[in-house]
C-alpha positions in Angstrom: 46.1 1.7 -63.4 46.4 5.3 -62.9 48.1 6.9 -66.5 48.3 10.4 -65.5 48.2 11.3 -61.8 50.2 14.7 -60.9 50.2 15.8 -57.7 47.2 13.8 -56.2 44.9 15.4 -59.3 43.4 12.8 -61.5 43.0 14.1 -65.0 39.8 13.4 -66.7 40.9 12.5 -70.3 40.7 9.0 -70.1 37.5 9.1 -68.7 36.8 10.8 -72.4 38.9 8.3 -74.2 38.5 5.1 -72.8 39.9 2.9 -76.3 43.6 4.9 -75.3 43.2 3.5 -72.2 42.5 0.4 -73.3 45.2 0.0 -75.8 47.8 1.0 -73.7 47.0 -1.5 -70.6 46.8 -4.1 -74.0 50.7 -2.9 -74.9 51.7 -3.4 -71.4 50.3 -6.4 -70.6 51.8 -7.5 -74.4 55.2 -6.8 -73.6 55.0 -8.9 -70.2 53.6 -11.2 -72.0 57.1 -11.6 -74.3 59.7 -10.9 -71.7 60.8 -13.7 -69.2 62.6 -12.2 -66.4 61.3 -8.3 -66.1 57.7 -6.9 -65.5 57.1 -3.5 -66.6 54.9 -1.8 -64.4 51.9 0.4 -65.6 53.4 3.9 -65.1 52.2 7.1 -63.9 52.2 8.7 -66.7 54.1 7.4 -69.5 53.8 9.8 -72.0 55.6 7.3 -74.6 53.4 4.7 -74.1 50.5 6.9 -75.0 51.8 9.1 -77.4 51.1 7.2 -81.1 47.6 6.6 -79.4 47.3 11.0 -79.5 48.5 10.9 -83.1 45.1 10.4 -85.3 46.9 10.1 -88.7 48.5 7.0 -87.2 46.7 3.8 -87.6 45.6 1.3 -84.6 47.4 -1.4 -85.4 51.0 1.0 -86.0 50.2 2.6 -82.8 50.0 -0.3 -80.8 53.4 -1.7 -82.5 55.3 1.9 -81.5 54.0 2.2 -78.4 55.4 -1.2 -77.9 58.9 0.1 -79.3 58.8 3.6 -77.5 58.1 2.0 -73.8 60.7 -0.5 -74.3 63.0 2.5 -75.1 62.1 4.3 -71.9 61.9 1.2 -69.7 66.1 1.3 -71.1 66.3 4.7 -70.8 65.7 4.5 -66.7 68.0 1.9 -66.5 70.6 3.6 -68.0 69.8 6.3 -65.6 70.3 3.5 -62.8 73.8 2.5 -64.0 73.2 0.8 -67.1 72.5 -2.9 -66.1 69.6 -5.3 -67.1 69.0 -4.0 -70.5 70.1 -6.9 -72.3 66.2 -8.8 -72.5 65.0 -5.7 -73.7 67.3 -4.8 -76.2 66.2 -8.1 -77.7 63.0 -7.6 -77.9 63.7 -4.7 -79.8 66.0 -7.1 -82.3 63.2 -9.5 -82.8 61.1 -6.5 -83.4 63.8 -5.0 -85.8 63.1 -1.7 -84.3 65.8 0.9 -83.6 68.0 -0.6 -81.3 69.3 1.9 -78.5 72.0 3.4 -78.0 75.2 2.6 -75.6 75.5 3.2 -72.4 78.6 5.5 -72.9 76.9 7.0 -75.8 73.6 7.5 -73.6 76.1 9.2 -70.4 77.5 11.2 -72.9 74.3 13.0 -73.9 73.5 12.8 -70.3 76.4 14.6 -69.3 75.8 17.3 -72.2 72.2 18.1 -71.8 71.6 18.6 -68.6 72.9 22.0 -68.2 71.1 25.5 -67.7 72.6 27.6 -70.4 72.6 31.1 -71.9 70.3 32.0 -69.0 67.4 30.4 -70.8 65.2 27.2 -69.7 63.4 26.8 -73.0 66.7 26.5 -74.9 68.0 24.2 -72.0 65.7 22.1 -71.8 65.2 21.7 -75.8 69.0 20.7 -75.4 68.1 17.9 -73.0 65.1 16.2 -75.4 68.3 14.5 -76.6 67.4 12.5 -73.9 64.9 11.0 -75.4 66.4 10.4 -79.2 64.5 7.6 -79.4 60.9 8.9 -79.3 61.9 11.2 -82.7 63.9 8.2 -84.5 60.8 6.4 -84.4 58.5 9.3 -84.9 60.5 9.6 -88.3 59.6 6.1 -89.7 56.0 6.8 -89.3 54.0 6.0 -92.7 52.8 9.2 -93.2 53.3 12.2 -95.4 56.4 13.9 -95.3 54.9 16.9 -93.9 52.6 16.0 -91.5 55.4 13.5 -90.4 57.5 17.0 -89.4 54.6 18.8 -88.2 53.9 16.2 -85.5 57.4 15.8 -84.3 57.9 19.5 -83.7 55.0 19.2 -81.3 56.1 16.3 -80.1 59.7 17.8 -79.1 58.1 20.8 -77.8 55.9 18.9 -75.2 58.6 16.9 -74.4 60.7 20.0 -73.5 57.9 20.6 -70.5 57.7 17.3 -70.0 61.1 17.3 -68.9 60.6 20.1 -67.0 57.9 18.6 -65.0 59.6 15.7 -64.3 62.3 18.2 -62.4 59.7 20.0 -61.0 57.9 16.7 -59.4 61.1 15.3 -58.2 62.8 18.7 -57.1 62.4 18.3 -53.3 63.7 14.9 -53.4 67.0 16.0 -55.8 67.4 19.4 -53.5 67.9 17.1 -50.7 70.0 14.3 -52.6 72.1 17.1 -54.2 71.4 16.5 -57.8 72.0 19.8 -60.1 69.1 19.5 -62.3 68.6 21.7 -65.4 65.2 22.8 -62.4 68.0 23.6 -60.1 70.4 25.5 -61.9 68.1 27.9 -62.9 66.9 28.1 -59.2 70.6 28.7 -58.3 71.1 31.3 -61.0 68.2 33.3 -58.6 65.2 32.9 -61.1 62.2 31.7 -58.9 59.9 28.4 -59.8 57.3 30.5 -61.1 59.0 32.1 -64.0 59.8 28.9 -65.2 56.6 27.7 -64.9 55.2 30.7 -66.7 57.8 29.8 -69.6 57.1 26.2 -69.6 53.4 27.0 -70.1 53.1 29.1 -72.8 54.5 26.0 -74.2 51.3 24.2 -74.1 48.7 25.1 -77.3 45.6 24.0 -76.7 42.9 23.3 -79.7 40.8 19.8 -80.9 43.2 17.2 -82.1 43.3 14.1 -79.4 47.0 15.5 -79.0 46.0 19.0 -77.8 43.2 17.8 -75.7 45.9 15.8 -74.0 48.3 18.0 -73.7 46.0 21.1 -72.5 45.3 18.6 -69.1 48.9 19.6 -67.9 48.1 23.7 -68.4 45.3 23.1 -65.9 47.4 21.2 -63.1 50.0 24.3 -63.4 47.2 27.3 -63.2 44.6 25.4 -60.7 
């Protein structure tokens, strides 16, 4: 199992961190273990899966029960963006859990429909629109039992990555939505005759690098963009 694989570069950080390695092949193979009917497979990276495991002021044992939550969450999330069927095992695992229990899929085409849009000429703002996407991974972030403070601190870095996580995502798929005629947030901003390389340059500057487990991750993803 590959967790972060971009563009035919392996990254090196879990060579560096085997125990978040380990944990999240134990999540995965936890959650298979409860459903009946579905089998998640081990993603490319999933940044929700791994994310409590970057967060140092959370505790094993919590980070292993919200990465169970989150991944649940985006394992809904992609099938909402399918049409919306098959959630139903899932959403009761996430009863028996009594964890936040997603959204509808009206609700979830609603956000859909309002945060995917390039606007005010600015893909930063646009894409910090569209981390409603991904509700979820904040909700939970919010319950965490930590300080107040820290507890903000962490998810303002969290929506900020997730802002050029989104954009990669676009970026990785954009030859295959070009040619399926999708109008990506990526594409819009293409169309309004900015080239890929400014928004790269944007989307960057994002990243801060420094020592928490968090940084170190999320530094890998500056190097694939400037190699």
């Amino acid at each position: 199992m590959v967790l972060l694989l971009r563009r035919g570069r392996q990254i090196s950080f879990f060579a560096e961190h085997s125990t978040i390695f380990k944990n999240c092949i134990d999540v995965i193979n936890c959650i298979n273990n409860d459903l009946r009917n579905h089998k998640i497979a081990s993603d490319a990276n999933c940044f929700d899966l791994l994310l409590p495991f970057l967060i140092e002021e959370i505790q094993a044992a919590d980070a292993k029960n919200i990465a169970y939550n989150l991944r649940i969450h985006q394992e809904i999330a992609d099938y909402y963006n399918k049409g919306g069927n098959g959630i139903t095992e899932f959403r009761n695992l996430l009863i028996k859990k009594k964890s936040l229990i997603p959204v509808s899929f009206t609700d979830y085409q609603q956000i859909n429909k309002e945060c995917r849009r390039f606007v005010n000429r600015n893909l930063v703002d646009s894409y910090i629109i569209s981390t409603k996407r991904v509700y979820y991974r904040f909700k939970l972030l919010k319950s965490l039992p930590i300080i107040q403070s820290k507890k903000i601190e962490i998810i303002k870095k969290v929506k900020i990555f997730s802002v050029f996580l989104l954009f990669d995502d676009d970026v990785y798929d954009l030859e295959n939505d070009l040619s399926s005629g999708k109008n990506t947030i990526l594409i819009q901003f293409l169309k309004q005759g900015f080239h890929l390389v400014d928004g790269v340059n944007q989307m960057v500057k994002l990243i801060q690098s420094g020592s928490t487990l968090f940084e170190k991750f999320t530094s890998c993803y500056r190097r694939i963009y400037t190699i």
